[in-house]
C-alpha positions as CSV (number, residue, x, y, z in Angstrom):
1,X,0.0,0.0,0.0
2,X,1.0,3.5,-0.5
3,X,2.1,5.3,2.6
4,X,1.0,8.9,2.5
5,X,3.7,11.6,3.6
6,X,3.7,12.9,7.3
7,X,2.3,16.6,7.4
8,X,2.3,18.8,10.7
9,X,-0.5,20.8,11.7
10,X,-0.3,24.2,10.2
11,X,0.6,26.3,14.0
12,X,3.2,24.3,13.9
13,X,4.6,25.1,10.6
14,X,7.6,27.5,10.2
15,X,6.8,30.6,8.7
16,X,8.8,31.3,5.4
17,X,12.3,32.1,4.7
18,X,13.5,36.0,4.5
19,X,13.2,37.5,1.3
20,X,10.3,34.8,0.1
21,X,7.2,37.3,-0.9
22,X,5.4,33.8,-1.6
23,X,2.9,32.6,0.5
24,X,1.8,29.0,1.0
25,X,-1.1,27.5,2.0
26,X,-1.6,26.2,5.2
27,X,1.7,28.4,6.2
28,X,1.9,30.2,9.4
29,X,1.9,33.7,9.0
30,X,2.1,36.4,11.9
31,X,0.0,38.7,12.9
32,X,0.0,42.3,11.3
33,X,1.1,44.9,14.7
34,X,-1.8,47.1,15.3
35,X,-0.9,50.8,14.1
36,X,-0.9,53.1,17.0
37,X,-3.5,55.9,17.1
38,X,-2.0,59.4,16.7
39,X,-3.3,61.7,19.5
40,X,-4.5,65.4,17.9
41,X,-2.4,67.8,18.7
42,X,-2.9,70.1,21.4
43,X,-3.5,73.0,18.7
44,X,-5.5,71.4,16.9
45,X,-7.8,70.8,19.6
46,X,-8.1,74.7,20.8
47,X,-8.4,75.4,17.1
48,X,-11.7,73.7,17.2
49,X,-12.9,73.8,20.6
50,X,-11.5,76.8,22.3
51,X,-14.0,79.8,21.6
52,X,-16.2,77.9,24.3
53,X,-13.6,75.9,26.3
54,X,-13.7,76.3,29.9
55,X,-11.6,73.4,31.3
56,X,-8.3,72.0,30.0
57,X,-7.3,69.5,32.3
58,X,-4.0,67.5,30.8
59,X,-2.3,66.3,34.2
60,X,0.2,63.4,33.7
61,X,0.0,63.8,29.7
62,X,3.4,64.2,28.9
63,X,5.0,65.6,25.3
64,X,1.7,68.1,24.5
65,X,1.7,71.2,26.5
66,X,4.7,72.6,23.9
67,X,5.2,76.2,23.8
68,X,3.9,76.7,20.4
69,X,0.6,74.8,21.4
70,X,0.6,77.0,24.7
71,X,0.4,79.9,22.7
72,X,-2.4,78.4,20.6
73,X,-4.3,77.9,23.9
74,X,-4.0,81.7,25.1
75,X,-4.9,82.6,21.7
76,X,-8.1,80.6,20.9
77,X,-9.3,80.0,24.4
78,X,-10.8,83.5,26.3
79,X,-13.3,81.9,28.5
80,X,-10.4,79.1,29.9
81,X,-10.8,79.0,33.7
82,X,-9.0,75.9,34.7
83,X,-5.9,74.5,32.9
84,X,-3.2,71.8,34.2
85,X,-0.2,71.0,31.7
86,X,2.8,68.9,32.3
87,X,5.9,71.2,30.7
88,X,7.9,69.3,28.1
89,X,12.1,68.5,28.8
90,X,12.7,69.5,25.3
91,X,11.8,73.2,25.1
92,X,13.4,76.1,26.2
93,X,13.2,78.2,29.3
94,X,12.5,81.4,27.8
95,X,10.0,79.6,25.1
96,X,7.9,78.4,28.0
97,X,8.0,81.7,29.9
98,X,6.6,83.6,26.7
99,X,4.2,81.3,26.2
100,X,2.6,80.6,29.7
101,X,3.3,84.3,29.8
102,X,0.8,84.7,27.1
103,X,-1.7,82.5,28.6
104,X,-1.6,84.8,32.0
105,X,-2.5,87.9,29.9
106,X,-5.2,87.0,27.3
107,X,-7.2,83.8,29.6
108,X,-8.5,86.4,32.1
109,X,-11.0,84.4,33.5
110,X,-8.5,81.2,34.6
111,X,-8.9,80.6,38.2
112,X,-7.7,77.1,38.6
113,X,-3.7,76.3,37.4
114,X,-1.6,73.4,37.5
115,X,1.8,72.7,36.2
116,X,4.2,70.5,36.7
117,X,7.7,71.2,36.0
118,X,9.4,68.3,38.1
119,X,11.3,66.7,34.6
120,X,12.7,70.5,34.1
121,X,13.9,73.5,35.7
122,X,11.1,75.4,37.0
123,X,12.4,78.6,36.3
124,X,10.6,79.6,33.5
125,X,6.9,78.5,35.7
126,X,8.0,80.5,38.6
127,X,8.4,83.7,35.6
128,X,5.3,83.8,34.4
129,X,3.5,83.5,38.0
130,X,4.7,87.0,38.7
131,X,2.2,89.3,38.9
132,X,0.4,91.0,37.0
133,X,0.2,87.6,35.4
134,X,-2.4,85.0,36.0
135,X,-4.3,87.5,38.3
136,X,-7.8,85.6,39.2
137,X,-5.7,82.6,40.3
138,X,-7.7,80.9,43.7
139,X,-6.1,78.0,43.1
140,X,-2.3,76.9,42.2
141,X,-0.8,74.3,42.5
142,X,3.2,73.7,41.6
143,X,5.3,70.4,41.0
144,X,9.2,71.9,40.8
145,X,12.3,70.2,39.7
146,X,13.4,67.9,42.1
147,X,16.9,68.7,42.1
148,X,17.0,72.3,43.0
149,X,13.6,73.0,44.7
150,X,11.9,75.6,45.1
151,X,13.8,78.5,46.6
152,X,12.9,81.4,49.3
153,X,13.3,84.3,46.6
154,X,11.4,82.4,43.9
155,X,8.4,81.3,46.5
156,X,8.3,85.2,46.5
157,X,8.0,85.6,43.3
158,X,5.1,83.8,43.2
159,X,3.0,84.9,46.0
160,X,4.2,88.3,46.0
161,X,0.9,91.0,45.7
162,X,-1.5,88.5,45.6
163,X,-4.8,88.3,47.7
164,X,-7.2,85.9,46.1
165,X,-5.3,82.4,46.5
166,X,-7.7,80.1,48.2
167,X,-5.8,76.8,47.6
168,X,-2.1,76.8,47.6
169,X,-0.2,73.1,46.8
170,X,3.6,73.0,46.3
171,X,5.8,70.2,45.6
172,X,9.8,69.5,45.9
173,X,9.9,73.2,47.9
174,X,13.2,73.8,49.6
175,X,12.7,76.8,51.2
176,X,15.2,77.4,54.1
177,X,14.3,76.7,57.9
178,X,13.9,81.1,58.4
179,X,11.9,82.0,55.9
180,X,8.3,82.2,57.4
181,X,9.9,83.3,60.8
182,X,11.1,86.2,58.5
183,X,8.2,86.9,57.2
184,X,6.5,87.3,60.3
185,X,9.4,89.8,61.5
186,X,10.3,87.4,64.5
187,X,14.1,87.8,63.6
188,X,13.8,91.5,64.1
189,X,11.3,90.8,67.1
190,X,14.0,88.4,69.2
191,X,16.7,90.9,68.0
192,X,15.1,93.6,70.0
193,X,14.3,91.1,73.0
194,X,18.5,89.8,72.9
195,X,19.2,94.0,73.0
196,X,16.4,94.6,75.7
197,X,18.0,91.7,77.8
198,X,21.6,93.4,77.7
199,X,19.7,97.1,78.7
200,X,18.7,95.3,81.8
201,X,21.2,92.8,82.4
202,X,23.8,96.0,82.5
203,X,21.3,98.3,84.6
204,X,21.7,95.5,87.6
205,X,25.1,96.4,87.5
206,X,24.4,100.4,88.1
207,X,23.1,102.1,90.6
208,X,19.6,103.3,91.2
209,X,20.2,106.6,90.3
210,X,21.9,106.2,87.4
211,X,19.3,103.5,85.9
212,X,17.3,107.1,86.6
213,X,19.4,109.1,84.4
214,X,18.8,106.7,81.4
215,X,17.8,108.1,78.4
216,X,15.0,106.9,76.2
217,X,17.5,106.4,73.4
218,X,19.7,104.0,75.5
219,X,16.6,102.0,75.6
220,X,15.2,99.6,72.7
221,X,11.9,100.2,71.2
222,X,9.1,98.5,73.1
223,X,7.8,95.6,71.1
224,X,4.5,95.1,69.4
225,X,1.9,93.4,71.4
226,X,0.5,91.7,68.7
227,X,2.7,90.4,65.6
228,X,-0.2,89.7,63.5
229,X,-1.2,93.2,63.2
230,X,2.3,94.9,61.6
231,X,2.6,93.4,58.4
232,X,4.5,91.2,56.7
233,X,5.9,92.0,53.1
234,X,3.3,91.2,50.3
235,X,4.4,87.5,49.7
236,X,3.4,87.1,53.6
237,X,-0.5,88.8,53.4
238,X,-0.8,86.5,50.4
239,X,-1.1,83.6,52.6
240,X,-3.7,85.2,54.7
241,X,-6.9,83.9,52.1
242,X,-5.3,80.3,51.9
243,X,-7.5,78.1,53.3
244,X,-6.0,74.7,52.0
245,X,-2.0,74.8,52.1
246,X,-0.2,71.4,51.3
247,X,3.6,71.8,51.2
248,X,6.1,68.7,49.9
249,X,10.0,68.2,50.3
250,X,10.6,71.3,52.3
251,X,13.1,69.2,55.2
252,X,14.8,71.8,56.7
253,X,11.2,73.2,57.9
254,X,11.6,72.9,62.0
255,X,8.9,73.3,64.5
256,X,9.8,77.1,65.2
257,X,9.7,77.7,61.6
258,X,5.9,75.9,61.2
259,X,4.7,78.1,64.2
260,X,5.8,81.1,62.0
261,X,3.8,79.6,59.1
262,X,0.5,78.7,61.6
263,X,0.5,82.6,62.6
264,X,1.0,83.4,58.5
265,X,-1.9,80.8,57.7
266,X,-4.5,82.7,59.9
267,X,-7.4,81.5,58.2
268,X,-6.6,77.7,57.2
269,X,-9.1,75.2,57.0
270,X,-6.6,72.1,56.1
271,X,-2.7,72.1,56.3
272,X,-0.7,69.0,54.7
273,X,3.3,68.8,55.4
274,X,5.1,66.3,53.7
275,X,8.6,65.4,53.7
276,X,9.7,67.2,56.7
277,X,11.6,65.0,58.9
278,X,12.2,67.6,61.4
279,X,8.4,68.7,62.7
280,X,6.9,67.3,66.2
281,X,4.0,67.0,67.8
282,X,4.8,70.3,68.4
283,X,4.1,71.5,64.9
284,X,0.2,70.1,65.4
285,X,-0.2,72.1,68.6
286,X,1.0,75.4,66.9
287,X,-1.5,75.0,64.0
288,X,-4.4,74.3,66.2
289,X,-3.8,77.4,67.8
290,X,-3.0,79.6,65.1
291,X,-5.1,78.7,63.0
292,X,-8.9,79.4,63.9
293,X,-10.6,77.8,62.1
294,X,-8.3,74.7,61.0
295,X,-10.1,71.5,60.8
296,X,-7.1,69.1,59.7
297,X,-3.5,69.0,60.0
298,X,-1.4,66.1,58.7
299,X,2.7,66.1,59.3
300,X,4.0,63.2,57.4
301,X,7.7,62.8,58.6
302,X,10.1,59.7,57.7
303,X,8.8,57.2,60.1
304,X,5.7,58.4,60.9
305,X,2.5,60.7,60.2
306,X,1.2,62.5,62.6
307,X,-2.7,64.2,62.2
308,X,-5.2,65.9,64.1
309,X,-9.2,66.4,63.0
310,X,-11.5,68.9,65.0
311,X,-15.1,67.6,65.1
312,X,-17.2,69.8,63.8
313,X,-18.4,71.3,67.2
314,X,-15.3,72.9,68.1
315,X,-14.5,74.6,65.0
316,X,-15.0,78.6,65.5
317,X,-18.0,79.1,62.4
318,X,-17.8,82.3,60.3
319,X,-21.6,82.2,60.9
320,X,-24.8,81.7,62.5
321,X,-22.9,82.3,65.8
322,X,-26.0,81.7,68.2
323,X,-25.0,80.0,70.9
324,X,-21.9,81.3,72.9
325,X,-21.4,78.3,74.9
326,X,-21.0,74.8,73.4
327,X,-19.3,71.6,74.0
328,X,-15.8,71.4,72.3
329,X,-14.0,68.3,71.6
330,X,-10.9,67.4,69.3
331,X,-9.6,64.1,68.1
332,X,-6.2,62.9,67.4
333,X,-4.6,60.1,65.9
334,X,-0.7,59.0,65.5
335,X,0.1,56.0,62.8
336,X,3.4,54.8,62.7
């Protein structure tokens, strides 16, 4: 009998040598790779949409916000009132200053921003916050290069004159441990107590008629009796309207210099620290009492976070103030 040749199944055939264009039957053959989709571009898009575009929300989208498709956005979209953009690596400092720039002087309305310049220098962000720029802004929020941070003169830059920020979120800031004592003149304020101490110490010395004989100008000016009330440079009052302040990477923040920043954040409602390994329990105590009407505080450190939550019956209301005694209660938590 004839024995009919051996054939394997066709998944297991080999597909065909390089350079055959033939194609048999039966052969294996793989599959075609899928094509990827091209997204539109980011010009394109306000081209067609941004007459009567309101919200532009591209957070985590990477290789899009380019400066040239910034410039698009400030020019085709007047009624934009919240934008978030990733910055690009590849495009120069002063070409993303000109254009975000732009978009702080024609989008009028914007109220909401959010950029995030941790792959890139920072520099050209921090810019174009200056003010007059990006006026309306309640809400900003900042993500700056991790390897430099974000410095004392620049975090002046940006909060310099302002008076409507409501929401204030900053990442990888490096602002240095004296800063917000600074700002609320405490180094001038101990200055005056160090010379007051060395009037008196040297008066013990004397005797009581010559302490008599001094004369007012031997004498250091009396200090305020209330800090909150001189005021502050301009970047200072700004964070007077904050009510939600969430600050990340600032380490060499120390309790003294978070009790400087409770007195500055007079009217905060929420207060997240992150990254400071330095902050106590004392950090929570001097935000509860600087801050009237704070209703959560979170200090995440390296070990630990430490928060604190008022219940709702002992936080101070701006209204509907009709009973003058009530029952106040707080609850904290510690989680290693």
């Amino acid at each position: 009998p004839t024995r009919l040749p051996l054939s394997e199944p066709p998944s297991m055939l080999l597909p065909p040598a390089a350079g055959d264009d033939t194609v048999q039957e039966g052969c294996w053959e793989p599959p075609a790779a899928p094509r990827p989709c091209a997204l539109p571009s980011l010009k394109n898009i306000v081209a067609v949409y941004g007459k009567s575009l309101e919200q532009l929300l591209l957070d985590g989208i990477k290789d899009i916000a380019y400066a040239p498709a910034l410039e698009a956005v400030a020019s085709n979209c007047p009624m934009l009132e919240q934008l978030a953009v990733t910055l690009p690596e590849r495009d120069t400092d002063a070409a993303l200053k000109a254009a975000l720039s732009l978009i702080g002087a024609q989008c009028s309305r914007l109220v909401l921003l959010r950029l995030d310049s941790s792959s890139r220098s920072h520099k050209a962000a921090v810019d174009s916050l200056a003010l007059p720029l990006f006026s309306c802004l309640s809400s900003l929020t900042l993500w700056c290069s991790a390897g430099s941070g974000l410095q004392d003169p620049q975090l002046e830059t940006i909060l310099s004159g302002r008076t409507l920020l409501q929401t204030l979120v900053l990442r990888n800031c490096a602002v240095s441990e004296g800063l917000f004592p600074r700002w609320c003149n405490r180094d001038r304020d101990e200055a005056l107590v160090r010379q007051l101490d060395q009037v008196l110490l040297s008066s013990l010395n004397r005797s009581f008629s010559e302490t008599l004989q001094l004369k007012p100008a031997d004498l250091p000016e009396s200090l305020p009796v209330r800090r909150k009330r001189q005021h502050l440079n301009s970047a200072a009052a700004a964070l007077r309207s904050v009510t939600y302040f969430s600050l990340g990477g600032a380490s060499s923040l120390s309790d003294r210099s978070c009790d400087a920043l409770a007195e500055l954040l007079h009217d905060a409602q929420t207060v997240d620290l992150r990254g400071c390994p330095q902050l106590s329990e004392e950090t929570l105590r001097s935000f509860r009492k600087g801050c009237r009407f704070i209703r959560s505080v979170s200090v995440t450190m390296r070990e630990r976070t430490l928060t604190w939550t008022a219940l709702t019956s002992s936080v101070k209301k701006h209204r509907h103030r009709r009973r003058s005694n009530f029952t106040s209660g707080s609850s904290g938590t510690e989680s290693n």
